[in-house]
C-alpha positions as a LaTeX table, in Angstrom:
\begin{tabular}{lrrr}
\hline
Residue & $x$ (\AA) & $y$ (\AA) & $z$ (\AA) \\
\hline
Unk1 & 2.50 & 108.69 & $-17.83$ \\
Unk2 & 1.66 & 112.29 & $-18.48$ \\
Unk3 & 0.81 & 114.63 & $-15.07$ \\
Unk4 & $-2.13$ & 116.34 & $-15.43$ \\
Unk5 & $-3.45$ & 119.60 & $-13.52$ \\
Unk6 & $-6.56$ & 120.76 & $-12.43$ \\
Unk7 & $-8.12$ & 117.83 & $-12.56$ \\
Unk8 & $-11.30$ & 117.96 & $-10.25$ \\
Unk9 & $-12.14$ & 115.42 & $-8.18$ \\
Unk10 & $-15.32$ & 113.24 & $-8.14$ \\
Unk11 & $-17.28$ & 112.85 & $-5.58$ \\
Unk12 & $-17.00$ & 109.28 & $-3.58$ \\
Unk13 & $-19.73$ & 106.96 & $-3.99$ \\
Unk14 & $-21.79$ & 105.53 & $-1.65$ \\
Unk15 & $-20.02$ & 101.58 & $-1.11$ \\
Unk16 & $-23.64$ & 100.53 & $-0.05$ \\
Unk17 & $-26.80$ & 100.96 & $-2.44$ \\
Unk18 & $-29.07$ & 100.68 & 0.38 \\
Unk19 & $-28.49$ & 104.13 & 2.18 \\
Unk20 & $-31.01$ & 104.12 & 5.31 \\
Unk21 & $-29.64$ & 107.16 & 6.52 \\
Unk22 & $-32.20$ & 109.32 & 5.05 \\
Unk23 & $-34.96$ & 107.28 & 6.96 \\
Unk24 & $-33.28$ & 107.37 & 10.00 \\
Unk25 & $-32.73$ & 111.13 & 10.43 \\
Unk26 & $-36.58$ & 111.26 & 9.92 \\
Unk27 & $-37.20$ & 109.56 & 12.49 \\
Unk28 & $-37.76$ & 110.02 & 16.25 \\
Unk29 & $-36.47$ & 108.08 & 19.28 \\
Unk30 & $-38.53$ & 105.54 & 19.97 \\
Unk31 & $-40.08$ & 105.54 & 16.57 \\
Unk32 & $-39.79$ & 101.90 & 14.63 \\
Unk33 & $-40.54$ & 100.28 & 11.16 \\
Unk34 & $-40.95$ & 96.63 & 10.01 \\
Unk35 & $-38.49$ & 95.47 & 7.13 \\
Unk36 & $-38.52$ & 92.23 & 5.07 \\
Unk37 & $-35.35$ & 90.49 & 5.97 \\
Unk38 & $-35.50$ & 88.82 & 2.55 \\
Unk39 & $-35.64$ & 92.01 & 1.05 \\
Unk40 & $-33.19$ & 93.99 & 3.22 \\
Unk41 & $-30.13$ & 92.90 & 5.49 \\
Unk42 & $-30.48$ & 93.57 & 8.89 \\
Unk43 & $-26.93$ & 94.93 & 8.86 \\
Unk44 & $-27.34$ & 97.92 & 6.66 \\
Unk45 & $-29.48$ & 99.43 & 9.14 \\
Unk46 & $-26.65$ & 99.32 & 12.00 \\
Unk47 & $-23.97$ & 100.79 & 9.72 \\
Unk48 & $-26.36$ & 103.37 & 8.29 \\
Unk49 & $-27.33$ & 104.21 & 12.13 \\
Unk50 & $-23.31$ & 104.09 & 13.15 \\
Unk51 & $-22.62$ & 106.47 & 10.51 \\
Unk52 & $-25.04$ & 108.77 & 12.15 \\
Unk53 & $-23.64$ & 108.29 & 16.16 \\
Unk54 & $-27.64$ & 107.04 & 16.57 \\
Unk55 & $-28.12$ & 103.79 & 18.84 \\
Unk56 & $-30.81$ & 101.55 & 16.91 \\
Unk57 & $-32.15$ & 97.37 & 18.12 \\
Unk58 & $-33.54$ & 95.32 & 15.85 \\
Unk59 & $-35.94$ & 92.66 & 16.51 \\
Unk60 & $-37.45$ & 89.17 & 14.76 \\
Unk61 & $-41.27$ & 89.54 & 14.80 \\
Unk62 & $-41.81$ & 86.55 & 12.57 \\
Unk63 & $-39.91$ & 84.34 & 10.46 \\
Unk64 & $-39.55$ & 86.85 & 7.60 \\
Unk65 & $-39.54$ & 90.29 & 9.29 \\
Unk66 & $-37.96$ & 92.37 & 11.77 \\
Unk67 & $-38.86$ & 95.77 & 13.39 \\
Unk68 & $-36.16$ & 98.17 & 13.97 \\
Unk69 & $-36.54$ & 100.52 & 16.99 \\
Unk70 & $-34.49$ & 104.02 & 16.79 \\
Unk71 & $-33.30$ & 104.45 & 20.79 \\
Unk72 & $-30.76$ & 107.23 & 20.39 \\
Unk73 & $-30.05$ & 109.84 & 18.75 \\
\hline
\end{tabular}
């Protein structure tokens, strides 16, 4: 092994390629959107929200979608 020196780092990738924090922080409380749950999994949107502090719910409106409800931010 050889020890190298300034050496910059890269920056981390995201672990997730469905990043829904942009759409969250343009939204409002109380503001919602309907998402294909074949399309999209239901849990990105918590962790996305987590990562934020922001409180979302997410709710079945029919068999294939759900509407996601920002309630805090």
């Amino acid at each position: 092994m050889k020890v190298e020196k300034d050496i910059p780092i890269p920056p981390k990738k995201s672990r997730s390629k469905n990043n829904y924090v942009p759409l969250l922080r343009g939204m409002e409380v109380g503001d919602s959107f309907v998402f294909d749950r074949e399309e999209l999994r239901t849990n990105s949107f918590y962790v996305s929200a987590q990562r934020l502090g922001y409180k979302i719910t997410v709710r079945e409106i029919d068999d294939n979608r759900s509407r996601v409800w920002l309630l805090e931010k």
